[in-house]
C-alpha positions in Angstrom: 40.3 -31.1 188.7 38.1 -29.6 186.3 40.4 -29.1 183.7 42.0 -32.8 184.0 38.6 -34.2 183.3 37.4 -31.9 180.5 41.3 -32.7 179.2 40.8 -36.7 179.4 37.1 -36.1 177.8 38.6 -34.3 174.6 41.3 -36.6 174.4 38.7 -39.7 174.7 37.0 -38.4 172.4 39.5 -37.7 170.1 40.9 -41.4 169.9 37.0 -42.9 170.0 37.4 -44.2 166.3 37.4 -47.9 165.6 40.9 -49.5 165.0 42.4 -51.5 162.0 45.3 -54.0 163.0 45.8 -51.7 165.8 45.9 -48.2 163.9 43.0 -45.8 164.3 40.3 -45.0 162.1 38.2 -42.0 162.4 34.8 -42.2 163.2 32.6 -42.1 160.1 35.2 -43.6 158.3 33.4 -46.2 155.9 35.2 -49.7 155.6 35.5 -50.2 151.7 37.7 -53.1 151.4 40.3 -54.9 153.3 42.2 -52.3 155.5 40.9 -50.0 153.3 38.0 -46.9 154.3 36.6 -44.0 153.0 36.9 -41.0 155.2 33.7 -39.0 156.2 35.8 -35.4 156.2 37.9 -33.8 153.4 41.7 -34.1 152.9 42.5 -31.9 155.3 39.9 -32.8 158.3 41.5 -36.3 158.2 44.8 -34.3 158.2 43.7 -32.8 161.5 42.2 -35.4 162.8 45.9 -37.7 162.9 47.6 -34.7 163.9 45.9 -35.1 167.4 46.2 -39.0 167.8 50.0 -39.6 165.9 51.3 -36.3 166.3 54.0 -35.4 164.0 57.1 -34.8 166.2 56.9 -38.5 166.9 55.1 -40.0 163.5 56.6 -38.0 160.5 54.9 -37.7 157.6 56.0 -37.9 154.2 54.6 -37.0 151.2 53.8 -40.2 148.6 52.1 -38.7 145.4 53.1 -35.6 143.8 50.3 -35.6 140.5 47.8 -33.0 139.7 44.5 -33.5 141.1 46.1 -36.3 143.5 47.2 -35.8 147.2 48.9 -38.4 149.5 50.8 -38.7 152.8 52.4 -41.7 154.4 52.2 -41.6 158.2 54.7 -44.4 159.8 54.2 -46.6 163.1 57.0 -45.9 164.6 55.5 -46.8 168.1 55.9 -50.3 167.3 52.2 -51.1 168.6 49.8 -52.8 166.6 50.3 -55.3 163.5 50.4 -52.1 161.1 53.6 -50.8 159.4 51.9 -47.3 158.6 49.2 -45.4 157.4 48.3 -44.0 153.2 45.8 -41.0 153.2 45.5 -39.9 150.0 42.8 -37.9 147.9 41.8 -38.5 144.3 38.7 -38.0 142.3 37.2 -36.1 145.4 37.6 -38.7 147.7 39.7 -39.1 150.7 41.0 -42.8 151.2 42.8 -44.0 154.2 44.5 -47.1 153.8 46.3 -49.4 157.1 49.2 -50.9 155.4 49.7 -54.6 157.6 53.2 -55.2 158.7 55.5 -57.6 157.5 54.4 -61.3 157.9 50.6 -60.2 159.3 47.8 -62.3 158.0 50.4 -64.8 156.3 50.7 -68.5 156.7 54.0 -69.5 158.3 55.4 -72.3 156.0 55.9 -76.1 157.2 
């Protein structure tokens, strides 16, 4: 019983960070701009931290950017939950960006 509850505390804690059209942020991520934040952790922490809340076996990543000096990784919703298509975490000038890209049609007006 122990071990369920120290389990479901990790795991808690692990998904604690505020949500974006449905699509988790971590926490100490800074909102810069629409569906746009600044992580609080380097490329790699951010990394590790969607590795435990979309792991890869069922939200594949794939590699955006291949510059000097620039990192990026797409990670796709293919749950289906949530108004977001996918996530963008990339890295550039020393700075690790996550961006929540909005699915098709979210936020627009439907025509008359």
């Amino acid at each position: 019983m122990r071990l369920f509850l120290a389990l479901a505390l990790v795991a808690s804690s692990a998904f604690a960070g505020e949500t974006e059209l449905g699509a988790v942020v971590p926490d100490g991520a800074r909102k810069v701009a629409e569906h746009r934040f600044k992580s609080s952790t380097d490329f790699e922490g951010t990394l590790k931290f969607y590795k435990t809340v979309y792991p890869a076996a069922q939200y594949p990543r794939k590699a955006v950017v291949n510059q000097p000096g620039v990192k990026a990784i797409h990670i796709p919703n293919t749950s289906g939950r949530g108004n977001w298509d996918g996530l963008n975490i990339y890295e550039a000038n020393d700075e690790v960006r996550i961006y929540v890209v909005p699915a098709d049609g979210f936020g627009k007006r439907k025509k008359k």
